[in-house]
LOLOBA-632609 format. One record per residue: residue number from 1; y, x, z of N, C-alpha, C in turn. Coordinates in Angstrom, 1 decimal, padded with zeros to 4 digits. Layout:
# residues N
NUM/Y/X/Z/Y/X/Z/Y/X/Z
...
***
This chain:
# residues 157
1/123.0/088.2/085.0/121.7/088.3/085.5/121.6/089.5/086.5
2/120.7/089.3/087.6/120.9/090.3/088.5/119.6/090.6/089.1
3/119.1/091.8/089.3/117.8/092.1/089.7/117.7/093.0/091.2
4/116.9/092.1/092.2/117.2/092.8/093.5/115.7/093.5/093.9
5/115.9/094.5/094.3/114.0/094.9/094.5/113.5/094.5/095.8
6/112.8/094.1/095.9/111.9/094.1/097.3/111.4/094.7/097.9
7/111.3/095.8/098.7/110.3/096.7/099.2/109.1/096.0/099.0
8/108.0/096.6/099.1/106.5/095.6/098.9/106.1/096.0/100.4
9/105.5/094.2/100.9/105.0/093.5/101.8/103.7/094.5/101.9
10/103.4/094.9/103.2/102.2/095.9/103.7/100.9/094.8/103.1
11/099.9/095.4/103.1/099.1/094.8/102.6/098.4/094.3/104.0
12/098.8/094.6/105.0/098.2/094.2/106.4/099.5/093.3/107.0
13/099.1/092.4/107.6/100.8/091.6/108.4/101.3/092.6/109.0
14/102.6/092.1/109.7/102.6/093.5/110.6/102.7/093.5/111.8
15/102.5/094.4/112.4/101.8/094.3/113.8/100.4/094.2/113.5
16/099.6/094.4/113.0/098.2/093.9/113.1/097.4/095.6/113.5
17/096.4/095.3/114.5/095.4/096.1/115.2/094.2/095.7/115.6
18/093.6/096.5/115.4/092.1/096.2/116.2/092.2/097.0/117.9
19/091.6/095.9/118.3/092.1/095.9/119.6/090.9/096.9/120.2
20/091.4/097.6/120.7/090.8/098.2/121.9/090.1/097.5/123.1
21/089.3/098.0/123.8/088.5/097.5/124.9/089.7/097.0/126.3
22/090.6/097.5/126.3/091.6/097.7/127.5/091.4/099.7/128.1
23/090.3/100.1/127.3/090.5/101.3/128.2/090.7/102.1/126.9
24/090.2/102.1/125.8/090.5/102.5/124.5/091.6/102.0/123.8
25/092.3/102.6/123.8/093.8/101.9/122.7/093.7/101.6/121.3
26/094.8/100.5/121.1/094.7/099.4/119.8/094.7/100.5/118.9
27/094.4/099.6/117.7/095.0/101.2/116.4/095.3/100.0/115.5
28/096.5/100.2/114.8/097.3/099.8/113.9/096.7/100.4/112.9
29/096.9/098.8/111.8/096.4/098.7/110.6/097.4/099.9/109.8
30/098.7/099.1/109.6/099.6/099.7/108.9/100.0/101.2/108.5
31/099.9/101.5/110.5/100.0/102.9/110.9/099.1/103.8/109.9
32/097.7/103.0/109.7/096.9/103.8/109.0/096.6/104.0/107.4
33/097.2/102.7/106.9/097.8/103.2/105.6/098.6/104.1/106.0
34/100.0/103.9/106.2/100.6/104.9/105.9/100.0/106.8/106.1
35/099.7/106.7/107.3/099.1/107.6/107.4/098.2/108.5/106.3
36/097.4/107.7/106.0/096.2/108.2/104.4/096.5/107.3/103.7
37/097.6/106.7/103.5/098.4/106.4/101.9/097.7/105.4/101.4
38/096.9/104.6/102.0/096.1/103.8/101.5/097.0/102.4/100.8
39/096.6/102.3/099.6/097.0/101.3/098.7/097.3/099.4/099.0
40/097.2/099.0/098.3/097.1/097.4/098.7/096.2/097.3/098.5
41/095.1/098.3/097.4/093.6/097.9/097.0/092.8/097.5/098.0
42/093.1/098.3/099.2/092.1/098.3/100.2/092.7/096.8/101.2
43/091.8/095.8/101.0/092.6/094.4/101.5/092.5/094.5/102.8
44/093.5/093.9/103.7/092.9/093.6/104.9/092.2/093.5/105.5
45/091.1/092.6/105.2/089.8/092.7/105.4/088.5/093.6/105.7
46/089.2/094.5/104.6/088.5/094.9/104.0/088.5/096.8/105.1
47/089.6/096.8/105.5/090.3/097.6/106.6/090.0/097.3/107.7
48/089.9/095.8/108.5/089.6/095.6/109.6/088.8/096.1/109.9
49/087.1/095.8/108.9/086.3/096.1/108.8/085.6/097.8/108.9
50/086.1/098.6/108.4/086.1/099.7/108.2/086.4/100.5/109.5
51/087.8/099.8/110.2/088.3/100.6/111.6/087.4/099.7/112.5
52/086.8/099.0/112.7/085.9/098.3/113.7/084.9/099.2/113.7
53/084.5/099.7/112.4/082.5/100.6/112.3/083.2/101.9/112.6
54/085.0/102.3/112.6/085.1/104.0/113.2/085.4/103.2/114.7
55/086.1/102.4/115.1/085.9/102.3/116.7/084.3/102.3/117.1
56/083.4/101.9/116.8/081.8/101.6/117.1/081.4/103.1/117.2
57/081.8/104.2/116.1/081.2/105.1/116.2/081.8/106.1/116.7
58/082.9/105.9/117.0/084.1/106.8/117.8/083.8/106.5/119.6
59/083.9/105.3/119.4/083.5/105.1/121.4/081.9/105.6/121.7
60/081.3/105.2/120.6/079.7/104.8/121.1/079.0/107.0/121.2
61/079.8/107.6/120.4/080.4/109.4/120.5/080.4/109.6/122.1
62/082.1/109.0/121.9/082.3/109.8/123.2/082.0/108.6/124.6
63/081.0/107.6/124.5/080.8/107.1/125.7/080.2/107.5/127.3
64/079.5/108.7/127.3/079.4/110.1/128.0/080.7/110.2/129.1
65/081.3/110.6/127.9/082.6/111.4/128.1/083.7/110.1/129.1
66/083.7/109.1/128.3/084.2/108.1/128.8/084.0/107.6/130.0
67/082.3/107.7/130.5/082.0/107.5/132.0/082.3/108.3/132.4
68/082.3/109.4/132.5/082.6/110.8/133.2/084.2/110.2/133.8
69/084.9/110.0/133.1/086.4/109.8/133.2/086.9/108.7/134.0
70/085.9/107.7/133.8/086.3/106.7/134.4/085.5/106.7/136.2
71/084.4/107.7/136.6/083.8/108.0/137.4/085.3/108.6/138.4
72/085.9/109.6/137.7/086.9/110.5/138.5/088.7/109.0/138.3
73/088.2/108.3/138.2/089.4/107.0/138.3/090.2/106.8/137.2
74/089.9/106.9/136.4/090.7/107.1/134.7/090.5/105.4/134.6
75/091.8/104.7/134.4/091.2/102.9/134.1/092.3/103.3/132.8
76/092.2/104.2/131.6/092.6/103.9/130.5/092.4/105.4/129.9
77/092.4/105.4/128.6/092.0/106.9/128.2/093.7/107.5/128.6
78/094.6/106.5/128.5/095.8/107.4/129.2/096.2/107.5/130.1
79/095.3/107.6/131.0/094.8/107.9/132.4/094.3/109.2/132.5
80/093.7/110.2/131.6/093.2/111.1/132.1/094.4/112.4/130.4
81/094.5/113.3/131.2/095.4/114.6/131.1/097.1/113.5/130.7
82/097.3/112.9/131.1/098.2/112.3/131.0/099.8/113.2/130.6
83/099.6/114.4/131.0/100.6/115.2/131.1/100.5/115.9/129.8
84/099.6/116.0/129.0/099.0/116.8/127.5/099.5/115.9/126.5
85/101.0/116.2/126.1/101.8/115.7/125.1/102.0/116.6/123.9
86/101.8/115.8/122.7/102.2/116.2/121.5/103.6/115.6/120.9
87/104.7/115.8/121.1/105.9/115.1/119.9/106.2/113.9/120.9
88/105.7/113.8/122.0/106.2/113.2/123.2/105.2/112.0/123.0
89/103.8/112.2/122.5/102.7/111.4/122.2/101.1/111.7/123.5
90/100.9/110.8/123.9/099.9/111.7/125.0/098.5/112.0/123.7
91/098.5/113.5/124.1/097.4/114.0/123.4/095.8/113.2/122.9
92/095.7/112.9/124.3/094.1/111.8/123.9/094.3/111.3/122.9
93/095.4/110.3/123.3/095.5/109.0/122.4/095.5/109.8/120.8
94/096.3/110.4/120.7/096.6/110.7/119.1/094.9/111.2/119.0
95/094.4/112.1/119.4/092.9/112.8/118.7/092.2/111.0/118.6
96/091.9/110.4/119.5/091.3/109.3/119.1/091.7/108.6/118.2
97/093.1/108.3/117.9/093.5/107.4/116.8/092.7/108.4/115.6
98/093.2/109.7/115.8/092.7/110.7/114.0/091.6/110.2/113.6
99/090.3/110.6/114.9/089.0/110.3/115.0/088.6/108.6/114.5
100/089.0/107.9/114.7/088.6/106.3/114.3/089.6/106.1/112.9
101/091.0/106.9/112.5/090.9/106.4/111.2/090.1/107.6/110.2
102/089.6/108.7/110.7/089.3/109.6/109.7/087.8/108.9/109.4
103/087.1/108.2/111.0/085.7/107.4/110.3/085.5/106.3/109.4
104/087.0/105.5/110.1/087.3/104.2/108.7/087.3/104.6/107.7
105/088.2/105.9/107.1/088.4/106.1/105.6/086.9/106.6/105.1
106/086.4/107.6/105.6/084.8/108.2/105.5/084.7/106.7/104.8
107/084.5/105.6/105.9/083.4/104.2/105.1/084.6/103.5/104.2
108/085.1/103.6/104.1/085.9/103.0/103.1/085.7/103.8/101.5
109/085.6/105.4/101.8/085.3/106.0/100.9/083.7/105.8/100.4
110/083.2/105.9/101.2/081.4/105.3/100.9/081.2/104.3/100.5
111/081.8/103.1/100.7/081.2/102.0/100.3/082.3/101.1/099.1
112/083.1/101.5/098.8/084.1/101.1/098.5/084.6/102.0/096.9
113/083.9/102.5/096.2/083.8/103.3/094.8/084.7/102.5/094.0
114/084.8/102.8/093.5/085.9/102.7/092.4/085.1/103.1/091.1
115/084.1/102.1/090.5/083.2/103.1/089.3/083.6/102.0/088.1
116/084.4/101.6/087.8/084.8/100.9/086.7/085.0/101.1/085.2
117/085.2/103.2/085.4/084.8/103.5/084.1/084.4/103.9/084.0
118/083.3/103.8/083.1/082.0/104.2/082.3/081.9/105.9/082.3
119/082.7/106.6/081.2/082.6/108.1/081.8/083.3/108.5/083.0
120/084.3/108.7/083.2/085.0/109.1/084.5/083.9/108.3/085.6
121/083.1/107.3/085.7/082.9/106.9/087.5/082.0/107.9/087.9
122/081.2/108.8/086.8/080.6/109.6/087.8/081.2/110.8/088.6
123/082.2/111.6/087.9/083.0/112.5/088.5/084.1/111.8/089.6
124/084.5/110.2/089.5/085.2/110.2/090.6/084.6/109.9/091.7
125/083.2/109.5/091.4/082.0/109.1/092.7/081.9/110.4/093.3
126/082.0/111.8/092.7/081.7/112.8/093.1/082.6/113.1/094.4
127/084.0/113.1/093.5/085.1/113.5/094.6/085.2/112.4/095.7
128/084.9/110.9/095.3/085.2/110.2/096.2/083.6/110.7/097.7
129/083.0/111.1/096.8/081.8/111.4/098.5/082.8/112.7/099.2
130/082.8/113.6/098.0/083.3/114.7/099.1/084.5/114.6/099.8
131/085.4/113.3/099.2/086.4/112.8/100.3/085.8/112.2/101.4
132/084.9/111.7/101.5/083.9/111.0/102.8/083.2/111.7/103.8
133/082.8/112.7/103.0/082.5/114.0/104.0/083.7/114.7/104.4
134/084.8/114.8/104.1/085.8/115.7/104.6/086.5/114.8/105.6
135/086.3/113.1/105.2/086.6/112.4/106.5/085.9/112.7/107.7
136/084.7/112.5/107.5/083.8/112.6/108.6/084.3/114.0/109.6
137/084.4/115.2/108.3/084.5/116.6/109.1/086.1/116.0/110.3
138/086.9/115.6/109.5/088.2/115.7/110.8/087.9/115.0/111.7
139/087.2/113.6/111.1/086.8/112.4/112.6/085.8/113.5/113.9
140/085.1/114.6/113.7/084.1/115.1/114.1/084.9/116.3/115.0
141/086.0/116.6/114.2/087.1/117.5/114.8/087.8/117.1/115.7
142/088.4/116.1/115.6/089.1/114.6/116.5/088.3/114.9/117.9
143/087.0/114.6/117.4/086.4/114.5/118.4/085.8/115.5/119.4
144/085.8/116.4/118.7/085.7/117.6/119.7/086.5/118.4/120.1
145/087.8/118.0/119.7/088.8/118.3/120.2/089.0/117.5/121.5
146/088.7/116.1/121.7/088.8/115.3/122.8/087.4/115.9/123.8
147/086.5/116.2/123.5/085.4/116.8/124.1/085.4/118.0/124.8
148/086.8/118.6/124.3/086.9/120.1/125.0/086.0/121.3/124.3
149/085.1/120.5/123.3/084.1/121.8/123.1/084.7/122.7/122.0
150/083.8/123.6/121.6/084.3/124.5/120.3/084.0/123.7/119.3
151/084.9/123.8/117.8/084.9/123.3/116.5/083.6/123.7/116.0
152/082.8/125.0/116.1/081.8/125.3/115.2/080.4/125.3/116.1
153/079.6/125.3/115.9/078.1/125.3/116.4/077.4/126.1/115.9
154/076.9/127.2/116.4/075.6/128.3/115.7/074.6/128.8/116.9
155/073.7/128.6/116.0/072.0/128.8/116.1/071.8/130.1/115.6
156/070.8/130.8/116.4/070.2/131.7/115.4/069.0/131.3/115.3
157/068.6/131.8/114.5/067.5/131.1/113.3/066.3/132.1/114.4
***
């Protein structure tokens, strides 16, 4: 008798992306499990979904910024600082990928609980928000990092 293991099949096909407009780039499903370790729990679907409402709220952010860019002839976001490489990755692209998966997981974490048991679901609802908020914080970082502006904002009272 002989036992061979399988690596386990992504929970997304592969190759699969939500596509970009042509001027905003695809983002891989997969890429983004791996990325934040996401399980099989989270079904394809269920993922598509999730990176569609951080693409909506990631473009609909920086759409400003996006005319601006495309005013001075930019026909793709890697079109503009084209020369601003990370690990031989053009800089934009990576902040916007961070930014649209850190808002997927935010809603994946919001809507998506895990309260199945009885004592424990309230303490993991707890951490699961403040996981949602600490998504939001990097998607908001992502993004103003792509914005050029400063990380913090202060008012005096």
């Amino acid at each position: 008798m002989s036992f061979s293991a399988l690596p386990p099949s992504p929970a997304s096909p592969v190759n699969s992306v939500v596509e970009g407009d042509g001027w905003w780039p695809n983002v891989d499903l997969n890429a983004m499990r791996d990325a934040l370790r996401l399980t099989t729990m989270v079904t394809h679907p269920r993922l598509v979904a999730a990176l569609e409402g951080g693409v909506i709220s990631v473009t609909g952010e920086l759409e400003a910024w996006r005319a601006a860019h495309e005013g001075e002839g930019a026909a793709s976001l890697a079109d503009v600082a084209p020369t601003r490489r990370i690990a031989g990755q053009h800089r934009l692209t990576l902040l916007y990928t961070r930014a649209v998966r850190f808002a997927a997981a935010a809603e994946l974490a919001e809507l998506h609980r895990d309260l199945t048991a009885a004592q424990d679901g309230q303490a993991r609802a707890d951490t699961e928000e403040t996981t949602a908020q600490e998504y939001l914080r990097l998607s908001t970082l992502a993004i103003r990092d792509m914005l050029a502006v400063p990380r913090t904002a202060v008012e005096l009272i």
